[in-house]
C-alpha positions in Angstrom: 64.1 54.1 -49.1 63.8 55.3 -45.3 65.0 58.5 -46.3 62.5 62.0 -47.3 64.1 62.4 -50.2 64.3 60.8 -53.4 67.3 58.5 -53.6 68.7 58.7 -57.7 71.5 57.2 -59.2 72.2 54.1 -56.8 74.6 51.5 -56.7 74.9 48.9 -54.6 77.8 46.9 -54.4 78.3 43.6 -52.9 81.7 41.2 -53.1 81.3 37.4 -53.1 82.4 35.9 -50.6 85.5 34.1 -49.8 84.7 30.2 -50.2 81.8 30.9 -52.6 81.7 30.7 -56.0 78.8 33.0 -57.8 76.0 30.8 -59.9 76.2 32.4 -63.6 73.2 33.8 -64.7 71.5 34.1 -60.9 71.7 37.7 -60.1 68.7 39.8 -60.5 67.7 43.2 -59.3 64.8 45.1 -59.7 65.3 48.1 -62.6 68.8 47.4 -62.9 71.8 46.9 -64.9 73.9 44.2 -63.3 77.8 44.1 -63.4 80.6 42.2 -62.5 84.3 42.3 -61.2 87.3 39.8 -61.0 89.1 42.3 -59.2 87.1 44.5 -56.8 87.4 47.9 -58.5 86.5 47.3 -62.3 83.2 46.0 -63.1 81.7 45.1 -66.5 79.5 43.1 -68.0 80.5 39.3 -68.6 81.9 39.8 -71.9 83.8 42.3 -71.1 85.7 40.8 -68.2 89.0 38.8 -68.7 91.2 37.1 -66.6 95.0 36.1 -66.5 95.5 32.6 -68.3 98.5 29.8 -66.9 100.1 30.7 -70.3 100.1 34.4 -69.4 97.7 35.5 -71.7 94.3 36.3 -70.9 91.1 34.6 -71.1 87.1 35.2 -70.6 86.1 35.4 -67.0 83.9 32.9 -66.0 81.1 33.1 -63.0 83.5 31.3 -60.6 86.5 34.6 -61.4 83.6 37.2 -60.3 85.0 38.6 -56.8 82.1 41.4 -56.5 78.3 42.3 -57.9 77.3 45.4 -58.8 73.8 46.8 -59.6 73.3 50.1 -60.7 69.4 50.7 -60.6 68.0 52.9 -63.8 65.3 54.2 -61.7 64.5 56.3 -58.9 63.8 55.0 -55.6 60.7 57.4 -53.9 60.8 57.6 -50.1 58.8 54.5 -48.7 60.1 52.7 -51.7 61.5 49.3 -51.7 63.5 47.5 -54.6 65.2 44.1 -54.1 68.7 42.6 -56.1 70.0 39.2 -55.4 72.5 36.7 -56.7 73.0 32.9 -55.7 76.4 31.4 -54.6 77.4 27.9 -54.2 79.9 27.2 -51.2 83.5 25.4 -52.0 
């Protein structure tokens, strides 16, 4: 935090990447609740996530349906503070 005041209630949101495909179970952020999206605007947690099916149904998303990250940090962040989140992608 390069800011003066305290920073509360952050999110940070980051898509994957075209030609990427996320590796389950590698994001991690510091004090953090970590969600994920198939289409951008939604985000839940892995089990909550579904996808459409070839049979036109729906399925459970997988890692490789994730299209964005999000953390939402259950902490504070002071001013001088640092916190880290990361995830791990594999290219196509």
């Amino acid at each position: 935090n390069i800011g003066t005041e305290v920073a509360t209630n952050l999110v940070i949101n980051n898509p994957v990447p075209e030609n990427v495909v996320y590796i389950d179970f590698s994001a991690r952020g510091d004090n953090s609740v970590v969600l994920f999206s198939v289409d951008g605007e939604t985000f839940g947690a892995p089990n909550e996530l579904t996808v459409s099916n070839d049979q036109g149904g729906q399925r459970s998303a997988r890692a490789e349906d994730y299209s964005a990250i999000r953390w939402e940090l259950q902490e504070d962040l002071e001013p001088g503070e640092t916190g880290e989140v990361s995830f791990r992608a594999r290219l196509l």
